[in-house]
C-alpha positions as CSV (number, residue, x, y, z in Angstrom):
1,X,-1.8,-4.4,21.2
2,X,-0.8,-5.9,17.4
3,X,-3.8,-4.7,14.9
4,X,-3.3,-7.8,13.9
5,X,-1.1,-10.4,11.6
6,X,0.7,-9.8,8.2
7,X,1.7,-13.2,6.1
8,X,5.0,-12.4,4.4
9,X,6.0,-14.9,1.8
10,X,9.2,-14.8,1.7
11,X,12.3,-14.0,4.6
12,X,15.1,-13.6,2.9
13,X,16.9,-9.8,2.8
14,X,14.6,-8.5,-0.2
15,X,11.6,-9.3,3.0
16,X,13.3,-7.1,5.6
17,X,11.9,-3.8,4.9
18,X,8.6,-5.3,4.7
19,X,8.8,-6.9,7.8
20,X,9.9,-4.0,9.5
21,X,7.4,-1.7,8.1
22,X,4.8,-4.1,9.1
23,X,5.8,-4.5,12.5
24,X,6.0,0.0,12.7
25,X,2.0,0.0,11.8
26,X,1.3,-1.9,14.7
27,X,1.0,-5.0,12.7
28,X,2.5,-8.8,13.8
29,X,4.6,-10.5,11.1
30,X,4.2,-14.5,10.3
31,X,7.0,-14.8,7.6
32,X,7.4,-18.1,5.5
33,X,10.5,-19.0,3.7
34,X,12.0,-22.3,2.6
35,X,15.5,-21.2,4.1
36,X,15.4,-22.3,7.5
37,X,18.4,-19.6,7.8
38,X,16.9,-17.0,6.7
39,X,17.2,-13.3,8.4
40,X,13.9,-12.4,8.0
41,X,13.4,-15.5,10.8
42,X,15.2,-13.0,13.5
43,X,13.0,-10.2,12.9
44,X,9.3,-11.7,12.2
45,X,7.0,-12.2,15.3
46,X,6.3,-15.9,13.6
47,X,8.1,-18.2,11.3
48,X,7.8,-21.4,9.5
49,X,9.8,-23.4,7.2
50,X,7.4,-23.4,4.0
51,X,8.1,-22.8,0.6
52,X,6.5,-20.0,-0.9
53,X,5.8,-21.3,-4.5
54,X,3.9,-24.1,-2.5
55,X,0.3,-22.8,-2.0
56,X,-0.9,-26.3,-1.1
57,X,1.9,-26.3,1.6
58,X,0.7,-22.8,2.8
59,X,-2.3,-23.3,2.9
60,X,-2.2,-26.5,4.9
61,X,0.0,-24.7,7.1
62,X,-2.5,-22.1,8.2
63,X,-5.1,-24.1,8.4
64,X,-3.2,-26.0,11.5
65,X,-1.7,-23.0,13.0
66,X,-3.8,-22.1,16.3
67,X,-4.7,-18.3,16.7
68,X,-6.5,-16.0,14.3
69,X,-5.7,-16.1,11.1
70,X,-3.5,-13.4,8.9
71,X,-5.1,-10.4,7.7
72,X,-3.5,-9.9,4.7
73,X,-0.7,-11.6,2.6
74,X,1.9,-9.8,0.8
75,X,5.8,-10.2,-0.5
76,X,8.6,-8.2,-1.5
77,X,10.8,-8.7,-3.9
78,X,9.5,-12.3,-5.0
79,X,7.9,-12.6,-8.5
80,X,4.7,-14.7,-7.0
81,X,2.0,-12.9,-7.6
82,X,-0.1,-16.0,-8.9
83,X,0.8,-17.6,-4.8
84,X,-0.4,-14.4,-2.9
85,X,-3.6,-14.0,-5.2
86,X,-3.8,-17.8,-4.3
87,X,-2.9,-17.3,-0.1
88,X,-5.3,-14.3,-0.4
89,X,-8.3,-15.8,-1.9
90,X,-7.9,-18.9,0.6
91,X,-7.9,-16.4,3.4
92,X,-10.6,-14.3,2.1
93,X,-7.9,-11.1,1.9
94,X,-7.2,-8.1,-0.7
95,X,-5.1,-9.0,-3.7
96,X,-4.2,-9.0,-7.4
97,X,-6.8,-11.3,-8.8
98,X,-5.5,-14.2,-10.5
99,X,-5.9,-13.6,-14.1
100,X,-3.7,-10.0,-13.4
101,X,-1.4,-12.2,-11.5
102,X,-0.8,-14.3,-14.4
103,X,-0.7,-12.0,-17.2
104,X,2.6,-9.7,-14.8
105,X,4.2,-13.4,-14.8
106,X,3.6,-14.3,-18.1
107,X,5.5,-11.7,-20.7
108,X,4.0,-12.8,-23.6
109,X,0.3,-12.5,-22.4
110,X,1.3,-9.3,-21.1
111,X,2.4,-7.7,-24.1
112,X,-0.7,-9.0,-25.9
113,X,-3.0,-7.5,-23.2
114,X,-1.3,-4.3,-23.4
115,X,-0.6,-4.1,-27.1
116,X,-4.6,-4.9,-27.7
117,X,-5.3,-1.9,-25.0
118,X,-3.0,0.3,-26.8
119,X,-0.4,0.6,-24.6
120,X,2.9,1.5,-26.3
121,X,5.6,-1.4,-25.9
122,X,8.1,-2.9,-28.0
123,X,7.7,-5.1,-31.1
124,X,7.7,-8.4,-29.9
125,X,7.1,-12.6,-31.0
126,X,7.3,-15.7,-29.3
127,X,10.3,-18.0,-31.2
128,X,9.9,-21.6,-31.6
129,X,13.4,-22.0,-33.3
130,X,17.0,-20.8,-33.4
131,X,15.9,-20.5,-37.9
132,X,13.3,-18.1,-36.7
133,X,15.3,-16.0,-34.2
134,X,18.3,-15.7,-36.9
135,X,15.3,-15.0,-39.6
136,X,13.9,-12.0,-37.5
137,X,16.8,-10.6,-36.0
138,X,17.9,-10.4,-40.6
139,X,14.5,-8.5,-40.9
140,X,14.1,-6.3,-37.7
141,X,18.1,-5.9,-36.3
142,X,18.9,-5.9,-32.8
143,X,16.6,-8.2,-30.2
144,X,15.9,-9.1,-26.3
145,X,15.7,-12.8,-26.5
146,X,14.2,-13.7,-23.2
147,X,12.1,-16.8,-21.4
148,X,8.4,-15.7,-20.5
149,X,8.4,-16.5,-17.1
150,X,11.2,-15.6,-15.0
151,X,12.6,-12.6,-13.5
152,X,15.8,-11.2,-12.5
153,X,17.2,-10.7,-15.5
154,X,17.6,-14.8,-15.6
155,X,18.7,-15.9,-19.8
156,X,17.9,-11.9,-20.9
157,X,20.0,-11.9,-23.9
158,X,21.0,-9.0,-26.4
159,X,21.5,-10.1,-29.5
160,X,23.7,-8.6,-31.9
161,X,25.5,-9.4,-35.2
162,X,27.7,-11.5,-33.1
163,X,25.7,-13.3,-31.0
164,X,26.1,-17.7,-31.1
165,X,21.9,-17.7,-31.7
166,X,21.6,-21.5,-30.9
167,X,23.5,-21.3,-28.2
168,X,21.6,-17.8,-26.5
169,X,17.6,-19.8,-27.9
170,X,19.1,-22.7,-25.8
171,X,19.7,-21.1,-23.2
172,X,16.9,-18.9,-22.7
173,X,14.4,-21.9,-22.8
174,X,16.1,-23.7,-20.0
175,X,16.3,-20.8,-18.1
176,X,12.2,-20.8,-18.5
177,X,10.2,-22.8,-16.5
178,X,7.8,-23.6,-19.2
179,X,10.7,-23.8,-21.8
180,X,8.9,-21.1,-23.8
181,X,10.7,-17.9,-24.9
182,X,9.8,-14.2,-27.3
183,X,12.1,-11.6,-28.8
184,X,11.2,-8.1,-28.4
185,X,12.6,-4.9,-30.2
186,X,15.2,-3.7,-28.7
187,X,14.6,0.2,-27.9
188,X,17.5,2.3,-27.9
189,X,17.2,4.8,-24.7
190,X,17.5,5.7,-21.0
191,X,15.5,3.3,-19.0
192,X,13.6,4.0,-15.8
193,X,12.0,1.6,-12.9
194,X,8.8,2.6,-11.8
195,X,6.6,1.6,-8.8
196,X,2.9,2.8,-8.8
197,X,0.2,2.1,-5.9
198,X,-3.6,1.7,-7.7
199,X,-6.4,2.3,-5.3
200,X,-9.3,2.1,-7.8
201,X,-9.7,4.9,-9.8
202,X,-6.8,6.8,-7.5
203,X,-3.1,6.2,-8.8
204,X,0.5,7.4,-7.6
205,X,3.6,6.8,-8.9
206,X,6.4,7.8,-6.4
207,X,9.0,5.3,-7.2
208,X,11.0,6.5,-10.2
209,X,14.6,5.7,-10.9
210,X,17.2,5.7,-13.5
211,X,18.4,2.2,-14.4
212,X,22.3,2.2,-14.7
213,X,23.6,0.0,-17.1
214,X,26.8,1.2,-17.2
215,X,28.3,-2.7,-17.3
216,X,26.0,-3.3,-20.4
217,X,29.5,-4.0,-22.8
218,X,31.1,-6.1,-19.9
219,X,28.1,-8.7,-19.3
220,X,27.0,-8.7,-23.0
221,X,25.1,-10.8,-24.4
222,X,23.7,-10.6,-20.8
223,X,21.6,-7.9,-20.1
224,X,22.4,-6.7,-16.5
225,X,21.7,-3.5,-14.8
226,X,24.2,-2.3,-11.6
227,X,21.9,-0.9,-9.4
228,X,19.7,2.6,-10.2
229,X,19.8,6.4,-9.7
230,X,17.4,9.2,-7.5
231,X,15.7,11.6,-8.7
232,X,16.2,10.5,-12.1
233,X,17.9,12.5,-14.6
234,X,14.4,13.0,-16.6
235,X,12.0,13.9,-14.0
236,X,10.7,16.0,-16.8
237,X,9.3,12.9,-18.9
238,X,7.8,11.9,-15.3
239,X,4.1,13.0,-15.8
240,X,3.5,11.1,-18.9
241,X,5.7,8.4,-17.8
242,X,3.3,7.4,-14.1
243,X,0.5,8.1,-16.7
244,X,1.5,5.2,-19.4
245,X,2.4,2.9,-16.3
246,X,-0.5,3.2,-14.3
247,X,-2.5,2.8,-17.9
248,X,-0.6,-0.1,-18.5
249,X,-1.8,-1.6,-14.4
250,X,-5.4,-1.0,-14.8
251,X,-5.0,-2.7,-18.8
252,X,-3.7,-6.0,-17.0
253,X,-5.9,-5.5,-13.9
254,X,-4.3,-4.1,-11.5
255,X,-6.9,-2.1,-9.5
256,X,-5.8,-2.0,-6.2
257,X,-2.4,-2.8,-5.6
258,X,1.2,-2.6,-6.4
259,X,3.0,-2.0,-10.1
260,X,6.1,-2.3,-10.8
261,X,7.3,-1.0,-14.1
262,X,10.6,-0.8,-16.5
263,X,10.1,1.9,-19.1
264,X,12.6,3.1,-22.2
265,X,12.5,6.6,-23.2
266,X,12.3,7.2,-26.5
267,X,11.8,10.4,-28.9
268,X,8.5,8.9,-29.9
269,X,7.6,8.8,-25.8
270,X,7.9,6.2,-23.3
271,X,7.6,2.5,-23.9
272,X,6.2,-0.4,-21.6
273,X,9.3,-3.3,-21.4
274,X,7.0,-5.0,-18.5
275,X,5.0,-4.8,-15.4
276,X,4.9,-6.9,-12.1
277,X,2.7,-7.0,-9.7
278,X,4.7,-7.1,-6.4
279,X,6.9,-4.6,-4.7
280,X,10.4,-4.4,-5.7
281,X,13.1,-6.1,-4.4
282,X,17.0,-4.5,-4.3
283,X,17.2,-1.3,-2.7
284,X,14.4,0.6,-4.8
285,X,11.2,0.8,-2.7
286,X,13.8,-0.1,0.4
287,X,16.4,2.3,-0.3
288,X,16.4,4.4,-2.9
289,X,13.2,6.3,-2.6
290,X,13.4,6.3,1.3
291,X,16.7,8.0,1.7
292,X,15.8,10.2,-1.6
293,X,12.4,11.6,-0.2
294,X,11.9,10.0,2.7
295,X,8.8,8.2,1.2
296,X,7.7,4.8,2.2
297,X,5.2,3.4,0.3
298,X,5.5,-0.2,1.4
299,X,3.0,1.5,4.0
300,X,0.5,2.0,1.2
301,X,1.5,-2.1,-0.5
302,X,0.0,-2.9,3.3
303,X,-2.5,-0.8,3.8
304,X,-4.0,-2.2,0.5
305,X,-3.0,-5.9,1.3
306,X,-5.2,-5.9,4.7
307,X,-8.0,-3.9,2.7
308,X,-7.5,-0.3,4.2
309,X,-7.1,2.6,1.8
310,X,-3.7,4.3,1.1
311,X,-2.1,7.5,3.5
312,X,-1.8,9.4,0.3
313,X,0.0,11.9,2.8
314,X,2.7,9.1,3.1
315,X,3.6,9.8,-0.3
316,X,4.4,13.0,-0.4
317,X,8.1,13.3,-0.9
318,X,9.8,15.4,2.5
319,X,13.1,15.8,1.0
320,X,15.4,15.2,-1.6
321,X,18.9,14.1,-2.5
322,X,20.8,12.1,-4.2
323,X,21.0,8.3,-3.6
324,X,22.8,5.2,-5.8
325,X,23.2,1.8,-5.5
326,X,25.6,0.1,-7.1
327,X,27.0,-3.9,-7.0
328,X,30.1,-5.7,-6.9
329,X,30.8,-8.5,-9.3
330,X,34.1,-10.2,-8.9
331,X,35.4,-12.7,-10.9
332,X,34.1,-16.5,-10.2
333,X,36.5,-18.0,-7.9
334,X,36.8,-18.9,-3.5
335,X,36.5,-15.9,-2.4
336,X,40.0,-15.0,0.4
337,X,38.7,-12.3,1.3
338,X,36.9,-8.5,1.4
339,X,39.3,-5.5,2.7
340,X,38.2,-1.9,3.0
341,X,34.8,-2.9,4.8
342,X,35.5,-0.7,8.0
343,X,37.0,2.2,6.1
344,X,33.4,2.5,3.9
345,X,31.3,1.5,6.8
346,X,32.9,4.7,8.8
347,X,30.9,7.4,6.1
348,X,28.1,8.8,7.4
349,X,27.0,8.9,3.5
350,X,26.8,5.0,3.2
351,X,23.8,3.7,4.0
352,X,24.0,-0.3,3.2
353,X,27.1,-2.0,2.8
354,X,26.3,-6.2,2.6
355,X,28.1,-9.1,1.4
356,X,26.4,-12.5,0.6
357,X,29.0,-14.6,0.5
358,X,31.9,-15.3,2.9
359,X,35.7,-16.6,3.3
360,X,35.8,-19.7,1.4
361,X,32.7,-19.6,-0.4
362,X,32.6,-20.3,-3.9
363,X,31.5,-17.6,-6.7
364,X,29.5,-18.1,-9.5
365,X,29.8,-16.6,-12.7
366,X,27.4,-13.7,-12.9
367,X,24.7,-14.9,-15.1
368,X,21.7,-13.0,-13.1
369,X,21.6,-10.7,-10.8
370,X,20.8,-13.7,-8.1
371,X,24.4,-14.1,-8.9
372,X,25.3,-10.3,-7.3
373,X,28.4,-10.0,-4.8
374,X,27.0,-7.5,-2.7
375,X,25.7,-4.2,-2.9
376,X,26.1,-1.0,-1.5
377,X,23.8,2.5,-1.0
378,X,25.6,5.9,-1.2
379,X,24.0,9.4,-0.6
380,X,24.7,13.0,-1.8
381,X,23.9,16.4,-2.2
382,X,23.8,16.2,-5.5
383,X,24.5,13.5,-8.2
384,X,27.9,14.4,-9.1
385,X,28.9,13.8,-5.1
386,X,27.1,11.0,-5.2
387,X,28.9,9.0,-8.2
388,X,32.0,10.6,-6.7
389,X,31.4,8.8,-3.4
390,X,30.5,5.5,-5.6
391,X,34.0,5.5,-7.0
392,X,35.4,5.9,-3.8
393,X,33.5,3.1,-2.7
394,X,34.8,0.5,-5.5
395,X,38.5,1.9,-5.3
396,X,38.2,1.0,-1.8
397,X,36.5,-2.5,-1.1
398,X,39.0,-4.9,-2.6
399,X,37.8,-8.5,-3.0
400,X,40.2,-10.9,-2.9
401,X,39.3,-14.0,-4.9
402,X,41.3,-17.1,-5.9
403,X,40.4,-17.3,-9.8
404,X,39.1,-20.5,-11.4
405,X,40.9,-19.3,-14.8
406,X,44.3,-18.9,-14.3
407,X,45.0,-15.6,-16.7
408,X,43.3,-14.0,-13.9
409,X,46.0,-14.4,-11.2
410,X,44.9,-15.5,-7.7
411,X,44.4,-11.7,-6.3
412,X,41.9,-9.8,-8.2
413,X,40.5,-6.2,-6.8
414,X,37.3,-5.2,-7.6
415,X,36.4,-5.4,-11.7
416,X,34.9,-2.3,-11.8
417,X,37.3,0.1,-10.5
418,X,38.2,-0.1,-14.3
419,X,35.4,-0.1,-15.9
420,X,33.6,2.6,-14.3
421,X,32.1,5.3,-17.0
């Protein structure tokens, strides 16, 4: 007998693990999604075409829909905050309220609430002008030039001394949906993802992961991460780390539910780059922490979202070893085909091999990570078996594109077999 029914906005792969944890707690799933095609439509118990930036839509939808209603909304992976506070206050159900909603949306109100609470992040300024982004980058050096509303890494720029600024302040505003856009320092240091569950006055942080930018020079001015690292290699700076994050949730009003943090380590001690308030999407809270500890705490994101108080013993890590993830990015192009697929699939030490495009498809140029290939998950005793086993995987896959620019030739293998550190 189903305890009862779990909204999911959202159906798409980063909505999987949600759904599927859901449905283990005894719970039924109604997922929404715009994609009529979408996986997460196999797996749910219910399913509706909706979008899920349409609160009107949703809520006219379950007002219509016979049967009980949902006991708690919640996504995964989806930066809409602002539409489940929205779902949740029409159905009377925990959630971020929506003034925290809308300061983990909005980056520059962030900042400002957590730079007035004293919580340690970069310089930063909104920019009107391409004059005033040239003028600060003379007086403060190196910057993030980014739009204040989107996620994903969508129009994150670097910008160095030679950087095309009117071209990168262009840019970053129509990535925006509001067309506004800040600078921030940028803070030289390893970075780490964090993923804290607030209960009150009761905090844990067990999501923790290094950030692998290892494609940094390759993307530049685009600032693109390939995938992430567990345990991290600073477990040390831990403590203070889930300390300054879960400072920083309560600071933006995040009492009882889910933080998601990116942090830079630096000598003077960790830094705030942002906070959202949803569950992760990728392979972090899905894969990474899972196969590295065998901790789920998408159990505690629902527990909260239907108003029952976290397992804290579900975070308590059982294990440990290594785990990666890692992307491919091939060159833009109709993709021929991928070889090597059975050969990785056969390791017992890969754990998620996926491709989102197929024969004939058309590849963008990777300007996001919405623009990612694929993705795979390796594990490991140890870290250095781990990157060894990631090698193997990129000498092996070999993507086989026809090239939109010619100097390419019409057979390309993986990019970063080359490029690897």
């Amino acid at each position: 007998m189903k305890q009862g029914t779990l909204l999911v906005l959202g159906a798409s792969a980063d909505q999987l693990y949600l759904i599927e944890t859901a449905q283990q707690m005894g719970l039924s799933v109604l997922a929404l999604d715009q994609n009529p095609a979408s996986p997460g439509f196999a797996l749910a118990d219910e399913h509706a075409v909706v979008s899920t930036r349409d609160v009107e839509g949703i809520v006219t939808f379950l007002r219509t829909r016979p049967g009980p209603a949902p006991i708690g909304v919640l996504t995964m992976g989806s930066d809409i905050p602002d539409v489940v506070s929205a779902v949740a206050g029409y159905l009377g159900t925990p959630a971020l309220s929506a003034q925290a909603a809308h300061l983990t949306t909005d980056k520059l109100a962030m900042k400002e609430c957590l730079a007035a609470a004293g919580i340690a992040v970069p310089w930063f300024r909104e920019v009107f002008s391409t004059a005033e982004v040239e003028m600060l980058f003379a007086e403060r050096g190196p910057l993030v030039l980014k739009p204040i509303d989107r996620s994903g890494s969508r129009g994150v720029f670097l910008l160095d001394g030679s950087s095309d600024f009117a071209d990168l302040f262009r840019r970053a505003r129509e990535f925006s949906y509001c067309g506004r856009v800040l600078v921030e320092e940028f803070l030289k240091g390893p970075q780490i993802s964090t993923e804290s569950i607030l209960a009150g006055s009761w905090a844990a942080t067990p999501g923790y992961a290094d950030r692998n930018y290892e494609l940094l020079e390759r993307f530049r001015p685009q600032i693109m991460e390939n995938g992430g690292w567990v345990p991290s290699a600073f477990e040390d700076r831990r403590p203070e780390t889930s300390r300054l994050v879960e400072r920083a949730a309560r600071a933006l009003g995040i009492t009882h539910g889910v933080a998601k943090g990116d942090v830079v380590l630096t000598p003077e001690g960790p830094f705030v780059i942002e906070i959202a308030g949803r569950l992760s999407g990728g392979d972090f809270c899905a894969g990474l922490v899972p196969w590295g500890s065998g901790v789920n705490y998408v159990r505690s994101a629902v527990q909260l979202a239907i108003g029952q108080a976290p397992d804290v013993a579900d975070l308590t890590p059982r294990f440990e070893q290594a785990v990666a993830n890692r992307y491919f990015f091939p060159p833009p192009g109709r993709l021929l085909g991928v070889d090597g697929v059975e050969e990785v699939e056969a390791q017992e030490w890969v754990t998620k091999l996926e491709f989102w495009y197929e024969v004939g498809d058309e590849i963008p140029e990777s300007l996001s990570h919405a623009h990612r290939f694929g993705v795979f998950v390796v594990v490991g005793p140890d870290r250095a078996t781990a990157q060894e086993r990631v090698d193997w995987v990129y000498r092996t896959i070999r993507i086989r594109v026809e090239a939109r620019d010619e100097r390419l030739g019409f057979e390309t293998q993986s990019p970063l077999v080359s490029e690897l550190p």
